[in-house]
C-alpha positions as a Markdown table, in Angstrom:
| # | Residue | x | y | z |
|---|---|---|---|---|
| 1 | Unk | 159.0 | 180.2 | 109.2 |
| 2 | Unk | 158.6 | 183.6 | 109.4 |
| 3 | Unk | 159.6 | 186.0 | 112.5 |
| 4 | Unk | 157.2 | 186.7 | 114.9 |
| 5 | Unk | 155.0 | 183.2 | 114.2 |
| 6 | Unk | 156.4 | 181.8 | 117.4 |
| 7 | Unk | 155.7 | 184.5 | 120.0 |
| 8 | Unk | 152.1 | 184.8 | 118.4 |
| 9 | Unk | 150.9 | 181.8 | 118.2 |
| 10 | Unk | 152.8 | 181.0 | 121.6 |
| 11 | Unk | 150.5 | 184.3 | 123.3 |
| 12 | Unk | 147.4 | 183.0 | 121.6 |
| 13 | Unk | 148.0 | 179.4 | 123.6 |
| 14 | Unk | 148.9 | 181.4 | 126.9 |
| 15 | Unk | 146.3 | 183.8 | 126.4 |
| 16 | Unk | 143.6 | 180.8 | 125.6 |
| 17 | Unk | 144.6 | 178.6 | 128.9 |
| 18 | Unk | 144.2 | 181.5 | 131.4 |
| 19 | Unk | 140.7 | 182.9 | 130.0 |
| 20 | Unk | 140.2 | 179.1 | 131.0 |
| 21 | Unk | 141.1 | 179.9 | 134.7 |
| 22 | Unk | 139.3 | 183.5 | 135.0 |
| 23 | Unk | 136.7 | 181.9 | 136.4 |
| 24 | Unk | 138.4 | 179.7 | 139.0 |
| 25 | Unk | 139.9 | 181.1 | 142.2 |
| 26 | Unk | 143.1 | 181.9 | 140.8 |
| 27 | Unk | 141.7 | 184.6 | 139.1 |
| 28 | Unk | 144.7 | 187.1 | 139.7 |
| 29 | Unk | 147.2 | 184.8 | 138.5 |
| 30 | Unk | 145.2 | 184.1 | 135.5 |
| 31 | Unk | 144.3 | 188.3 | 135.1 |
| 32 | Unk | 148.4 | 188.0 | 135.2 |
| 33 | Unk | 149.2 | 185.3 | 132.7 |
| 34 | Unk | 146.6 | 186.5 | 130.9 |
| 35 | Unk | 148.4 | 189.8 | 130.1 |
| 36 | Unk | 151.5 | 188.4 | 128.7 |
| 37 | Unk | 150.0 | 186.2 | 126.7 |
| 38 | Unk | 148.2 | 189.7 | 125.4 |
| 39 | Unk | 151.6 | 190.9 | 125.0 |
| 40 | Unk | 153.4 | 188.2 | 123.0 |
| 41 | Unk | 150.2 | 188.5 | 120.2 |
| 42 | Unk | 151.3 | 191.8 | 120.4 |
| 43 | Unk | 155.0 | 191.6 | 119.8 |
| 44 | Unk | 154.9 | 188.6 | 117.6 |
| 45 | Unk | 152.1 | 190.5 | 115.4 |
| 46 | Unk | 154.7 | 193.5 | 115.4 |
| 47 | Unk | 157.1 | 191.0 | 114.0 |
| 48 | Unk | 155.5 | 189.8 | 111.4 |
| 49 | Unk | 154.1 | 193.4 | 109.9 |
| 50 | Unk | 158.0 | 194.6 | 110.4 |
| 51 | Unk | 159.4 | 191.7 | 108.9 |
| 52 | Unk | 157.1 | 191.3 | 105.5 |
């Protein structure tokens, strides 16, 4: 598998859930969560173009 496939496709699950709970009236914790799941597509897409 190549490097960086985890922490993407891990962020894109994170980032998926907590869109779910923007709505609901957690909506900081999800604004939060939210984030890092921004950041691991980030790193993990980083990853895979350093790595090719």
């Amino acid at each position: 598998m190549r490097e960086g496939m985890i922490p993407a496709v891990l962020g894109t699950v994170v980032t998926a859930s907590s869109a779910a709970f923007l709505g609901s009236r957690y909506k900081m914790a999800a604004t939060g969560i939210l984030g890092f799941g921004l950041a691991h597509i980030v790193l993990g897409a980083i990853d895979l173009f350093e790595h090719r």
